[in-house]
C-alpha positions as a Markdown table, in Angstrom:
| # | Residue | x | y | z |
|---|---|---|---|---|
| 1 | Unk | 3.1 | 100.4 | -96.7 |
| 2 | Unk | 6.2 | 101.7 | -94.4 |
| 3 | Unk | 5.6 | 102.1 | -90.8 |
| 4 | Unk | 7.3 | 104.8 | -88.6 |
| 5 | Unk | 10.2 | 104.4 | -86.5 |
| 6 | Unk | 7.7 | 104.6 | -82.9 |
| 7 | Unk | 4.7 | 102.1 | -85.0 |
| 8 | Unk | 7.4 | 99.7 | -85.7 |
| 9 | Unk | 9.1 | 99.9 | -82.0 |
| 10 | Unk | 5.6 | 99.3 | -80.7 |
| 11 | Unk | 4.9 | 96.5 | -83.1 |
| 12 | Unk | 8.2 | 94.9 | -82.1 |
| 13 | Unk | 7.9 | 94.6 | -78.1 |
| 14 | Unk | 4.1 | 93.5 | -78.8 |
| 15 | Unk | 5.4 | 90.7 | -80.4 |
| 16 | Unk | 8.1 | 89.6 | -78.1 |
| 17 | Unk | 5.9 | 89.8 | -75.4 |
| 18 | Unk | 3.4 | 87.4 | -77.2 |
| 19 | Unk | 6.5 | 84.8 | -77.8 |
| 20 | Unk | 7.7 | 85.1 | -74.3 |
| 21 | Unk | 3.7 | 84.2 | -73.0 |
| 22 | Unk | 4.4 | 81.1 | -74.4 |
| 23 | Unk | 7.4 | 79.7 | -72.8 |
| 24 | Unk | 6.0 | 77.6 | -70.5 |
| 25 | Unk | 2.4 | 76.2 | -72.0 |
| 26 | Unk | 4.4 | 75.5 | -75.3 |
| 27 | Unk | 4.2 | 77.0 | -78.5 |
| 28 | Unk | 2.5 | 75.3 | -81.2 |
| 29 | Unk | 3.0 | 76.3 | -84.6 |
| 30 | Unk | 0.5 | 74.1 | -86.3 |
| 31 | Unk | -2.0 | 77.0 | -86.9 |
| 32 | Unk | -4.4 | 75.2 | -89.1 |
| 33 | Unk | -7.5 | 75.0 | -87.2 |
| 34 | Unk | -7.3 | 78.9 | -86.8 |
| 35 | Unk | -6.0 | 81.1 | -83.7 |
| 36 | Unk | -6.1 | 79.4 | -80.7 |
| 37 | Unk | -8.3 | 76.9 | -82.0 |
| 38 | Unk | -5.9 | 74.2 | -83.6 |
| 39 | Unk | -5.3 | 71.0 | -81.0 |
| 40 | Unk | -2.5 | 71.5 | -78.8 |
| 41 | Unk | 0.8 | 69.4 | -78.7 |
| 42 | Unk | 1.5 | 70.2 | -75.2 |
| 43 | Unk | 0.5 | 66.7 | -74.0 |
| 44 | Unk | 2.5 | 64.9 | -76.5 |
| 45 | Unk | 5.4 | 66.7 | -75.5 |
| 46 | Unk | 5.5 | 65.5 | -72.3 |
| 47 | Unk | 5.7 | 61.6 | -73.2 |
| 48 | Unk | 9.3 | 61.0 | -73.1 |
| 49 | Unk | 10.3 | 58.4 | -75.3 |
| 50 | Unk | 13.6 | 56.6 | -75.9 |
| 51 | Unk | 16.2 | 57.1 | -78.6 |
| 52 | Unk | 16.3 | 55.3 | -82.3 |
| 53 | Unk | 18.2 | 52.4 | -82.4 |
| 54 | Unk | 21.7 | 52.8 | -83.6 |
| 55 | Unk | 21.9 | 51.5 | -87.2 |
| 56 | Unk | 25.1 | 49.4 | -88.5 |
| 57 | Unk | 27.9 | 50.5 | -90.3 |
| 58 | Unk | 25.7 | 50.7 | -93.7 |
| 59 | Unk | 23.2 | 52.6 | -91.8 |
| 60 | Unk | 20.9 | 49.6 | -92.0 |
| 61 | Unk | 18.6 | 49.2 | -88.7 |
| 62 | Unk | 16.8 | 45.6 | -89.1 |
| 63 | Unk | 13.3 | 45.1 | -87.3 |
| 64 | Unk | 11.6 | 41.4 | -88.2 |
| 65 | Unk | 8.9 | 43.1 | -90.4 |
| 66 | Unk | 10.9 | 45.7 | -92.3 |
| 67 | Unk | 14.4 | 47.1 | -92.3 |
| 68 | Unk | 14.9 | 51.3 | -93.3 |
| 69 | Unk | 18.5 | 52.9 | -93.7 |
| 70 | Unk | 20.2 | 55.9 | -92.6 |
| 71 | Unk | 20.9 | 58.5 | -94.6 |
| 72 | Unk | 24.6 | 59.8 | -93.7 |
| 73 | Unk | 26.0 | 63.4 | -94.8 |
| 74 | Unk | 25.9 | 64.1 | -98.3 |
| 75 | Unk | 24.0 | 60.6 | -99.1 |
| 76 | Unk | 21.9 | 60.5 | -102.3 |
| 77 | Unk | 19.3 | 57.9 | -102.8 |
| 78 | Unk | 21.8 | 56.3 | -105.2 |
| 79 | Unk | 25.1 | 56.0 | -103.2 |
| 80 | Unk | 22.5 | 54.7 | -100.0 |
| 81 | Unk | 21.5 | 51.9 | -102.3 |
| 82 | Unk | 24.9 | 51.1 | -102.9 |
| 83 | Unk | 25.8 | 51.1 | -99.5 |
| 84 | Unk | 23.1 | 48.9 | -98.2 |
| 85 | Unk | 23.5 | 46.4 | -101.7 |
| 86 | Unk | 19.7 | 47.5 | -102.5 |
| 87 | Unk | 18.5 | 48.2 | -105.9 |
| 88 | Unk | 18.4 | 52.1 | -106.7 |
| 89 | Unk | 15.4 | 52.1 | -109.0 |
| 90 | Unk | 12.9 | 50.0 | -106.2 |
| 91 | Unk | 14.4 | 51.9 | -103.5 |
| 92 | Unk | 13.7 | 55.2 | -105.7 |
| 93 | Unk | 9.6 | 54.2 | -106.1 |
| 94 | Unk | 9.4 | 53.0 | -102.8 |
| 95 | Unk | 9.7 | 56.3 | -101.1 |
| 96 | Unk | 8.5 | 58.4 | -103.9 |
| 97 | Unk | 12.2 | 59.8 | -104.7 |
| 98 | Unk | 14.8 | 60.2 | -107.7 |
| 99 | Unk | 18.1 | 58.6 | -107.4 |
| 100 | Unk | 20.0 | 61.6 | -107.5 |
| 101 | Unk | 18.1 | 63.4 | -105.0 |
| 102 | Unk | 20.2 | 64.2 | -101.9 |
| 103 | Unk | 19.3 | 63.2 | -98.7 |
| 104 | Unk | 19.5 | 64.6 | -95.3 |
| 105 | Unk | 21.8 | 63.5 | -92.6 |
| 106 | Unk | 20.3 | 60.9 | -90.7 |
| 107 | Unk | 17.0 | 60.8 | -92.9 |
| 108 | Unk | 15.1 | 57.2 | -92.8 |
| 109 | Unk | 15.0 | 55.3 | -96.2 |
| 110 | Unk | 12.4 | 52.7 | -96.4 |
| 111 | Unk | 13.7 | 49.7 | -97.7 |
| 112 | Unk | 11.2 | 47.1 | -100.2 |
| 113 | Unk | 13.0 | 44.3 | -99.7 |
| 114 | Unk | 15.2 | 43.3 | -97.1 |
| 115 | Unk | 18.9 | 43.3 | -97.9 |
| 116 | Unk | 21.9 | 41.4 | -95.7 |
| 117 | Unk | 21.5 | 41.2 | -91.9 |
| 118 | Unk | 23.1 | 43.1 | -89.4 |
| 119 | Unk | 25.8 | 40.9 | -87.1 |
| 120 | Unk | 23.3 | 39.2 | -85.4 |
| 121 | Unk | 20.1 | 39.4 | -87.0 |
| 122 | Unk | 16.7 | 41.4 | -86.7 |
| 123 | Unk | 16.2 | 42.9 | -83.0 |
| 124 | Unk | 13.3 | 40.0 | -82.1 |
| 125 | Unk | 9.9 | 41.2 | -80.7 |
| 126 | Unk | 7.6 | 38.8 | -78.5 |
| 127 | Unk | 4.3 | 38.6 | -78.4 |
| 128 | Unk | 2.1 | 41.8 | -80.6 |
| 129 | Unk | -1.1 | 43.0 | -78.6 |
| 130 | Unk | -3.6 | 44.3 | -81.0 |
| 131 | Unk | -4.1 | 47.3 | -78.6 |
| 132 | Unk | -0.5 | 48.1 | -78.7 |
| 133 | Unk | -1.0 | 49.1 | -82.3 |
| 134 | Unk | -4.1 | 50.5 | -82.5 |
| 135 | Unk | -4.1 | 52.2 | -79.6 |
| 136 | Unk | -2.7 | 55.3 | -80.5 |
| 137 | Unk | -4.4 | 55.5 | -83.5 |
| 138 | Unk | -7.3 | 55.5 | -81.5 |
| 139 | Unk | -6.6 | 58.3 | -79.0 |
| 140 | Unk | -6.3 | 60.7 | -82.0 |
| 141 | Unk | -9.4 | 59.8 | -83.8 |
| 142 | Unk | -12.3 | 61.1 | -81.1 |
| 143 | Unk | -9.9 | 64.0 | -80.5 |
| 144 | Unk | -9.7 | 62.5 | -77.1 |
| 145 | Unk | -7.9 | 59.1 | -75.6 |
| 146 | Unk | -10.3 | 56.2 | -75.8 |
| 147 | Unk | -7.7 | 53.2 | -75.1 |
| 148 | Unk | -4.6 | 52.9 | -73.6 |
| 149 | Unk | -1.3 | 51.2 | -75.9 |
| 150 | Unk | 0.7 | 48.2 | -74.5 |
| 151 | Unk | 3.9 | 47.2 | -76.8 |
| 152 | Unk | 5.5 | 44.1 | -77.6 |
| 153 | Unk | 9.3 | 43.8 | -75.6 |
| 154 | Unk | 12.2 | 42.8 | -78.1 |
| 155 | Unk | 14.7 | 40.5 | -76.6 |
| 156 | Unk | 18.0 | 40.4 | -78.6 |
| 157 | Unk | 19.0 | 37.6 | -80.7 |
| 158 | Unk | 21.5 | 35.6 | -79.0 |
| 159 | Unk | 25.5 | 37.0 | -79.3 |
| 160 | Unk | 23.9 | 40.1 | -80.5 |
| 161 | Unk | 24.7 | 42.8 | -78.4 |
| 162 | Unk | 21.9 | 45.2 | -77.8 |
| 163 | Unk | 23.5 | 49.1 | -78.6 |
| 164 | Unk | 23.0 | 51.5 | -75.6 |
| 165 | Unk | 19.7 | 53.8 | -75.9 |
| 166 | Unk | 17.6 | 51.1 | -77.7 |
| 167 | Unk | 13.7 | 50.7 | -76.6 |
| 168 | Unk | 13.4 | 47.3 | -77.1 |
| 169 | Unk | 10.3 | 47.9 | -79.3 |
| 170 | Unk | 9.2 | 47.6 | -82.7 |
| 171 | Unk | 8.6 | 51.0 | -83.5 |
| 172 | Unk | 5.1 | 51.4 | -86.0 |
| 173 | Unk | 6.2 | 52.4 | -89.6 |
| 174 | Unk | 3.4 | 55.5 | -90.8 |
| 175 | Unk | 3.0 | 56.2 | -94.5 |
| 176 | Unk | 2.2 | 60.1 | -94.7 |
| 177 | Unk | -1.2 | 60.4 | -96.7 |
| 178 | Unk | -2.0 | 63.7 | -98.3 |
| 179 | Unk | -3.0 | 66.4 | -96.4 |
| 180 | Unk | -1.1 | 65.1 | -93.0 |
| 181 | Unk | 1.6 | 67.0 | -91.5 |
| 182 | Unk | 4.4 | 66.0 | -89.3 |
| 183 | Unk | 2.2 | 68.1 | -86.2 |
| 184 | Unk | -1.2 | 65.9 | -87.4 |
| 185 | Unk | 1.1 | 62.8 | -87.1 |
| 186 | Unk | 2.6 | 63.5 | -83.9 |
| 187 | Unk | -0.3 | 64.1 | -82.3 |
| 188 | Unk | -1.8 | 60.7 | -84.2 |
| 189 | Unk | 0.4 | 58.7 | -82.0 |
| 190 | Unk | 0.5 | 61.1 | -79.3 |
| 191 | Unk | 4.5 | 62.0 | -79.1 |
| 192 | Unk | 6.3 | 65.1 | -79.6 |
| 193 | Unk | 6.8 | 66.4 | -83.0 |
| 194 | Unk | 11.0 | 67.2 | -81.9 |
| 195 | Unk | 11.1 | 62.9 | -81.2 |
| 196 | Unk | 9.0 | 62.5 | -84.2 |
| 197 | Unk | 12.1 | 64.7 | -86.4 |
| 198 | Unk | 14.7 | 63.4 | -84.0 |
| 199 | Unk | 13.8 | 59.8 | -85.2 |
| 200 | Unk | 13.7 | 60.2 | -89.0 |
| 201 | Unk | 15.9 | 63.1 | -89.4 |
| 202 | Unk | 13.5 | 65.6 | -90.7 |
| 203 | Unk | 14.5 | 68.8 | -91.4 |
| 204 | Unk | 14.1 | 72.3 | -89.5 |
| 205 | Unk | 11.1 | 72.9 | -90.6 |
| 206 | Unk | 9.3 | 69.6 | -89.8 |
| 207 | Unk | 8.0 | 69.1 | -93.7 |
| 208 | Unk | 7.3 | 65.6 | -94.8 |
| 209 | Unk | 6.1 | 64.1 | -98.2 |
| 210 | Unk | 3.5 | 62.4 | -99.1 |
| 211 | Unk | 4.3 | 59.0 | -99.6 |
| 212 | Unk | 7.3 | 58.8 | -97.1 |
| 213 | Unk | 7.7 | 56.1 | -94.1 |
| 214 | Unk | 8.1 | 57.4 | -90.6 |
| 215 | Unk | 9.4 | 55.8 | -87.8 |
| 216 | Unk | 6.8 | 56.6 | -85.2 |
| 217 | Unk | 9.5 | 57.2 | -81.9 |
| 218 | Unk | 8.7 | 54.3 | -78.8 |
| 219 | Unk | 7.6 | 55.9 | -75.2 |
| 220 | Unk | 10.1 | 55.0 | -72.7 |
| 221 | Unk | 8.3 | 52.7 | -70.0 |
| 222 | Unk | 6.4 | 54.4 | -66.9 |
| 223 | Unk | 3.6 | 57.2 | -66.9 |
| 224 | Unk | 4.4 | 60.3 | -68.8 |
| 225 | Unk | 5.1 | 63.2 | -67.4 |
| 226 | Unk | 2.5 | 65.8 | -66.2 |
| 227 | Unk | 2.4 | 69.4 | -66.2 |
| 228 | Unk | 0.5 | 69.0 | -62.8 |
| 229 | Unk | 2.5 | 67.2 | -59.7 |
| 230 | Unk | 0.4 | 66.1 | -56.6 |
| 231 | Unk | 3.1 | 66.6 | -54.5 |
| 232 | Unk | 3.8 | 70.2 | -55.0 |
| 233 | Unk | 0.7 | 71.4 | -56.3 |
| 234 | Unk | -1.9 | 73.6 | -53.8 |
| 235 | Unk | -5.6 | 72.8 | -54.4 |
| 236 | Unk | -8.3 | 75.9 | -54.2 |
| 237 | Unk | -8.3 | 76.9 | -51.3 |
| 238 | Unk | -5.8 | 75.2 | -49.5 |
| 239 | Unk | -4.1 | 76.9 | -46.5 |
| 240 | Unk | -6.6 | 79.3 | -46.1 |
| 241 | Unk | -9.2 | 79.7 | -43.1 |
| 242 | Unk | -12.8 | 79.4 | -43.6 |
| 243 | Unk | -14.3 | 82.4 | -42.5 |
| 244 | Unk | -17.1 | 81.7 | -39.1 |
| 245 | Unk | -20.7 | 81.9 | -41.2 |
| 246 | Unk | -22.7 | 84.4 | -39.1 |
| 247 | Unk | -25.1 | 81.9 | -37.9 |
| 248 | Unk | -22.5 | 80.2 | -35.7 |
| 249 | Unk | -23.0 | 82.6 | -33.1 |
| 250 | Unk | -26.7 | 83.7 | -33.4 |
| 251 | Unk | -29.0 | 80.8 | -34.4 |
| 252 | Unk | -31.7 | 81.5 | -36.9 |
| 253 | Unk | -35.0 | 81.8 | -35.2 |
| 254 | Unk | -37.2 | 78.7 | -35.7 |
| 255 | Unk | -39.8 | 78.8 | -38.2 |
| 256 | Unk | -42.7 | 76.5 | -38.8 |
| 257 | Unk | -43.7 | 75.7 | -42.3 |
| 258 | Unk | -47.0 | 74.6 | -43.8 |
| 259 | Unk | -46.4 | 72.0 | -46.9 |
| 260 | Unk | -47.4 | 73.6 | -50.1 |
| 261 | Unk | -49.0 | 70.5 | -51.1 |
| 262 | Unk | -50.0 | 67.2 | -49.8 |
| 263 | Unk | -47.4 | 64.6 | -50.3 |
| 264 | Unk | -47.3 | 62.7 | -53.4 |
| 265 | Unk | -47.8 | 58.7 | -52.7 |
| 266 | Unk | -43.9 | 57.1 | -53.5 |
| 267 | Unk | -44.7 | 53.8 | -56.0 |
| 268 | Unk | -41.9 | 51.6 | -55.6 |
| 269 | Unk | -40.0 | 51.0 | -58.4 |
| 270 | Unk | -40.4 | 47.7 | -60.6 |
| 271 | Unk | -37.8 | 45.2 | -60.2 |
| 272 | Unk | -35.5 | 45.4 | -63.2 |
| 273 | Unk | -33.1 | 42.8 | -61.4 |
| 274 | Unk | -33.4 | 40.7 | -64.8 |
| 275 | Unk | -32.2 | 42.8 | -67.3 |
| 276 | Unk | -29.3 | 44.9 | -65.1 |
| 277 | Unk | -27.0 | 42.3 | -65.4 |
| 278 | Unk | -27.2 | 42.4 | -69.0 |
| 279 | Unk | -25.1 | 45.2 | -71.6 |
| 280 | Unk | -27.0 | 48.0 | -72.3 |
| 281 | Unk | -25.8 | 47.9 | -76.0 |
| 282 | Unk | -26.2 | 44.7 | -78.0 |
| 283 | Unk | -23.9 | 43.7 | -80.7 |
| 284 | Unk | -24.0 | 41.3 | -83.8 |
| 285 | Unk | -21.8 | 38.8 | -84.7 |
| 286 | Unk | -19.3 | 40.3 | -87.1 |
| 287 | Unk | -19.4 | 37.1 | -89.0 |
| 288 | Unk | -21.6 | 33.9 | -89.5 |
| 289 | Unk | -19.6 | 31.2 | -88.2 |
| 290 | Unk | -18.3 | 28.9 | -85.7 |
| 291 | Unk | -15.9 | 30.4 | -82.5 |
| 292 | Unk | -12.8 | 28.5 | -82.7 |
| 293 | Unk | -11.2 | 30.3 | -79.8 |
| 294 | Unk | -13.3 | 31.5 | -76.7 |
| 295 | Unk | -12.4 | 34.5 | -75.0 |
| 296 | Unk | -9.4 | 34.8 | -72.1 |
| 297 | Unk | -8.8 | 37.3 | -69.7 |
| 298 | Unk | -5.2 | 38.6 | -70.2 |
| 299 | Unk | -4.8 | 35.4 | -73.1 |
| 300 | Unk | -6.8 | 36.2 | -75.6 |
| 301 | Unk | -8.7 | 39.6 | -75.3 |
| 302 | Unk | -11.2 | 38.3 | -77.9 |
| 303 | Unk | -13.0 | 35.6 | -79.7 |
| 304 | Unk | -11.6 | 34.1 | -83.0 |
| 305 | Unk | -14.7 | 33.6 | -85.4 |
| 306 | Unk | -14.1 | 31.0 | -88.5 |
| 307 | Unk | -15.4 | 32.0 | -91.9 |
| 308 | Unk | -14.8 | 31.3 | -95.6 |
| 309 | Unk | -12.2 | 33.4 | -97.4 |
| 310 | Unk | -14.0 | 36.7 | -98.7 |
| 311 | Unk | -16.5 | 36.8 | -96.2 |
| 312 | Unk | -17.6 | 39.9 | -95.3 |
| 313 | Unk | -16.7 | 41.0 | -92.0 |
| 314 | Unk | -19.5 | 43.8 | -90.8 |
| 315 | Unk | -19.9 | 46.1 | -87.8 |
| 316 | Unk | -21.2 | 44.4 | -84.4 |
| 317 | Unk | -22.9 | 47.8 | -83.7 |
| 318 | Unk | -23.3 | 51.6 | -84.8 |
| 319 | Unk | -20.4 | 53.5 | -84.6 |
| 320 | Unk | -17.4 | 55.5 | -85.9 |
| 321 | Unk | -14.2 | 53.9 | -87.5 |
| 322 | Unk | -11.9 | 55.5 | -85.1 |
| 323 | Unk | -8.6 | 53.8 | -86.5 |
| 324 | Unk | -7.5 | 51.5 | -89.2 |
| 325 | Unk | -3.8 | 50.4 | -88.5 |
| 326 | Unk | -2.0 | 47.4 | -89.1 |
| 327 | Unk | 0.3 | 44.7 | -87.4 |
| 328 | Unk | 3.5 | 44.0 | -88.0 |
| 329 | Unk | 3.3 | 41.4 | -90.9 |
| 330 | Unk | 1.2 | 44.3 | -92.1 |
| 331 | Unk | -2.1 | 42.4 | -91.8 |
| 332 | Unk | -5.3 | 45.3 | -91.3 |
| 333 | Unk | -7.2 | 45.7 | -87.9 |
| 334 | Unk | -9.9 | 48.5 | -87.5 |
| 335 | Unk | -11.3 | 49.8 | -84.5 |
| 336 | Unk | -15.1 | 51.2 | -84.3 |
| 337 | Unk | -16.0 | 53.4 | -81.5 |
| 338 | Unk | -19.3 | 53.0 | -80.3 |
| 339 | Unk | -21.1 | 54.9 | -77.4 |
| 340 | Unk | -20.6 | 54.4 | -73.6 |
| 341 | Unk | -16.9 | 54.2 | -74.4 |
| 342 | Unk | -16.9 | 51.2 | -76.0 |
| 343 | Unk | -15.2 | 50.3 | -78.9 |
| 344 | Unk | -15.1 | 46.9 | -80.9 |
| 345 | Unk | -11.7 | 45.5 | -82.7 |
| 346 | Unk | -12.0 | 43.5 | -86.0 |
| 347 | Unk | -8.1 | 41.9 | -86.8 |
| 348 | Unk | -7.0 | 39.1 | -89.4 |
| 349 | Unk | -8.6 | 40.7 | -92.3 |
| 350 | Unk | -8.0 | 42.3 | -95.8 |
| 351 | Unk | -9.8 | 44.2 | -98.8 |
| 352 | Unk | -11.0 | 47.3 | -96.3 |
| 353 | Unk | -13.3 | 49.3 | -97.2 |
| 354 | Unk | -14.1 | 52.3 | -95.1 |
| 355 | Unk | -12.2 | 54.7 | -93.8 |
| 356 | Unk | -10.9 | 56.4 | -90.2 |
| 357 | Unk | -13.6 | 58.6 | -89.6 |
| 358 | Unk | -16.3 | 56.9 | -91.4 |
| 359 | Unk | -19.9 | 56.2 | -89.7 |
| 360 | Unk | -21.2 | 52.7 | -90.0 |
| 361 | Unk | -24.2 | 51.2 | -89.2 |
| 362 | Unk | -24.7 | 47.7 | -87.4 |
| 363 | Unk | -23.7 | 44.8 | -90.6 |
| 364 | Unk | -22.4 | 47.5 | -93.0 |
| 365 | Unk | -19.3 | 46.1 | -94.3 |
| 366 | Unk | -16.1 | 47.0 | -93.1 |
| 367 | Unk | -13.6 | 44.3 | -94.8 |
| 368 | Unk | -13.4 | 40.5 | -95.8 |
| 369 | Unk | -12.0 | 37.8 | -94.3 |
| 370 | Unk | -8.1 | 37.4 | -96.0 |
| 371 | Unk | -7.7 | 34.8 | -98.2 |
| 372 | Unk | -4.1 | 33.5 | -96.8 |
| 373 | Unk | -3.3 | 32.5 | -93.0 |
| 374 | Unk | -6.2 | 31.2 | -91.0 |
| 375 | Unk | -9.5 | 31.9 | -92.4 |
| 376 | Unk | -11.3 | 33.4 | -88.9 |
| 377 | Unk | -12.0 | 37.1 | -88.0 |
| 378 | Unk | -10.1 | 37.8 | -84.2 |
| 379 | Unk | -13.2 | 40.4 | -82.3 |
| 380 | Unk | -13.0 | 41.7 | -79.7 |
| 381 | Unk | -14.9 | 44.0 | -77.2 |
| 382 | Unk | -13.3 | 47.0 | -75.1 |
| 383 | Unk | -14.8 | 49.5 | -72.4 |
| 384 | Unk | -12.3 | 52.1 | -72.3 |
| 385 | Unk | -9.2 | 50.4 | -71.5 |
| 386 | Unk | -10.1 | 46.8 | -70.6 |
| 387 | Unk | -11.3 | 43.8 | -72.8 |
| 388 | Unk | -14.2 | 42.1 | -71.9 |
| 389 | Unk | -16.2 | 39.4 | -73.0 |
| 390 | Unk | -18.3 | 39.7 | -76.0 |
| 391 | Unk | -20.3 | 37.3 | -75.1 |
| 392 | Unk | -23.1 | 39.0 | -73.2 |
| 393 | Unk | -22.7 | 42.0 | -75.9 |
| 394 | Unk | -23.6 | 39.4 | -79.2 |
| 395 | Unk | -27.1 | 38.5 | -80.1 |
C-alpha cells in the first residue's frame, strides 16, 4: 500500500511528536506486556551504580567464587581461551558457544574452572548477608519491592592495588533462562538495562542468550536517585490562598435536632490483652530438629535448625516463592512471601524443588537439607525490611 506525499508528512510529525513525549518519563522499549501496559524501567534507571572492575592484561577479572574474561576486539572464543590458558572445548559448553564464534568487544566469558590469579589474588569479600542476595530477586517477584538488599564490602588482598572505579562488591552472576530478556533481567535486580550492557558488553540491541552468565552491575552506596526532590518540589496547593468559606462572616442559624433513634447501649469491648502480643500468622518449623543457633539481632538474622542430610525442608506458612537465588559458593536460598508483608528465608540447602512464582502450602516441600557442609537449615523471619524473631511466629 503507498501512501501520499501529505498521508506520509502527517504520519511522520505524529510520530516524532510521540518520541519527543517521552524524553523525560523514559522510553521503554520492552513492549511485551502490550501498549502501555508492560512494567516500566524508569525506576531502575535511576539507581546509579558503579563501574565493572578493570580486568588484567588477559582480560581475566577474579572474584573468590568465579572468575569470567573479557572479550577484546576481534576475540573468538578460541584465541580468549588461549589468552587466559583455559581450555577451549569447556569454555565453549560452558557458555553455550563454538570456538570459532566471534566475540564482542568487551563481552563477559564465564569461566568453568578457575585459571592463574591476577597479581594479587581474588578481590576478597567479607561477611555475605542472605538479604543482600536475595533481595533483589525478591523486589521483582510481587511486581513490587518487598525487601531491601545489603552487600558484602571487598577489601583488597594485601599489595594488591585496588584499580580506580571498582565497587568493592561481588557482583551476582545470572544465568539467562528461556524466555528472559536483558529488560526482564534488569528489572529482576532493579538496575538499568544501559549498566546491565555497559557491564557485559552486550550489543546495541540488548539481545542475550539463553544459557549466558551476566554480571548483574553493583549500586553505588547511598539512596538512588528520585524523579521527585523535596526540596524543589511544590505540594497541591502550595502558595495559594484559601478562599474565606462564606460562613465566616454570617454564621449559620442554630438549629435544634431531634435524634432519629434512641441511642444504642455501647458494650465494652472484651479484653484481648492476651493474644495481641502474639503474631497474627503462625508458622511451622521448617524442619524437625534441634536449634543449634538462636536468633541475634543484627548477628544472626535467623535460627540455624539441625537435621539429617535429605531432610526435607518444607514451608513455615502459605505463600508464594517469591525468589530462589543463590550465595556465592553457589549454595540455594528461597524466599516465600507470605501475607502482611512477611516473608520467610530457607538457606543451606540443595535438591529444590519449586519454582519462583510457585504457590505453596504450609509443609509442602520446598528442598532438602544438602548433604555436604553442616547438616542444619538457616530460617529466618522478615516483616518488610527487618528480621525478627521466629520465635513467637513457630508452633
Amino acid at each position: 500500500m503507498r501512501f501520499s506525499t501529505p498521508r506520509a508528512a502527517i504520519l511522520a510529525a505524529t510520530a516524532l511528536t510521540v518520541l519527543s513525549g517521552c524524553g523525560e518519563g523514559g522510553l521503554d522499549f520492552d513492549l511485551r506486556g502490550g501498549m502501555g501496559n508492560a512494567p516500566s524501567t524508569t525506576e531502575a534507571a535511576r539507581n546509579a551504580t558503579a563501574a565493572r572492575p578493570q580486568p588484567d592484561a588477559r582480560g581475566v577479572i577474579s572474584y573468590p567464587s568465579y572468575q569470567v574474561a573479557v572479550a577484546q576486539r576481534g576475540d573468538t572464543v578460541t584465541s580468549l581461551a588461549a589468552r587466559v590458558g583455559a581450555d577451549v572445548q569447556r569454555v565453549s559448553r560452558y557458555n553455550g558457544l563454538m570456538p570459532g564464534d566471534t566475540l564482542r568487544d568487551g563481552e563477559i566469558v564465564a569461566l568453568p574452572e578457575r585459571v592463574s590469579e591476577p597479581a594479587g589474588g581474588p578481590l576478597r569479600p567479607g561477611s555475605v548477608d542472605i538479604a543482600a542476595l536475595a533481595g533483589s530477586a525478591i523486589d521483582a517477584a510481587d511486581s513490587a519491592a518487598t525487601s531491601g538488599v545489603e552487600t558484602s564490602t571487598l577489601a583488597p588482598a594485601p599489595g594488591q592495588h585496588q584499580p580506580e572505579g571498582v565497587s568493592g562488591v561481588e557482583p551476582v552472576r545470572h544465568q539467562v533462562q528461556r524466555g528472559e530478556t536483558a529488560y526482564s533481567i534488569s528489572r529482576l535486580y532493579n538496575v538499568s538495562v544501559k549498566s546491565l550492557a555497559d557491564w557485559n558488553g552486550l550489543g546495541s540491541d540488548f539481545a542475550v542468550r539463553e544459557g549466558q552468565f551476566l554480571l548483574i552491575p553493583v549500586a553505588l552506596p547511598g539512596k538512588p536517585k528520585s524523579a521527585l526532590d523535596p526540596a524543589r518540589t511544590t505540594l497541591p496547593g502550595e502558595g495559594s490562598p484559601a478562599p474565606e468559606p462564606p460562613s465566616a462572616a454570617t454564621p449559620l442559624p442554630e438549629t435544634d435536632t431531634v435524634p432519629a433513634a434512641t441511642p444504642v447501649e455501647t458494650v465494652a469491648a472484651p479484653d484481648l490483652s492476651d493474644s495481641s502480643s502474639q503474631p497474627a500468622t503462625k508458622m511451622s518449623m521448617p524442619v524437625r530438629g534441634n536449634i543449634i543457633r538462636d536468633y541475634e539481632k543484627g548477628k544472626n538474622d535467623g535460627i540455624d535448625i539441625a537435621a539429617a542430610p535429605g531432610t526435607p525442608v518444607a514451608a513455615a506458612a502459605s505463600g508464594t516463592v517469591a525468589a530462589i537465588t543463590e550465595d556465592t559458593n553457589g549454595v540455594p536460598i528461597i524466599v516465600v512471601k507470605h501475607p502482611d508483608n512477611l516473608l520467610t528465608v530457607y538457606s543451606n540447602i540443595g535438591n529444590v524443588t519449586v519454582e519462583r512464582g510457585d504457590s505453596v502450602a504450609r509443609g509442602a516441600k520446598l528442598a532438602e537439607i544438602r548433604s555436604d557442609g553442616t547438616a542444619a537449615v538457616h530460617f529466618e523471619v522478615r516483616d518488610g525490611f527487618d528480621s525478627v524473631d521466629p520465635g513467637p511466629y513457630l508452633n
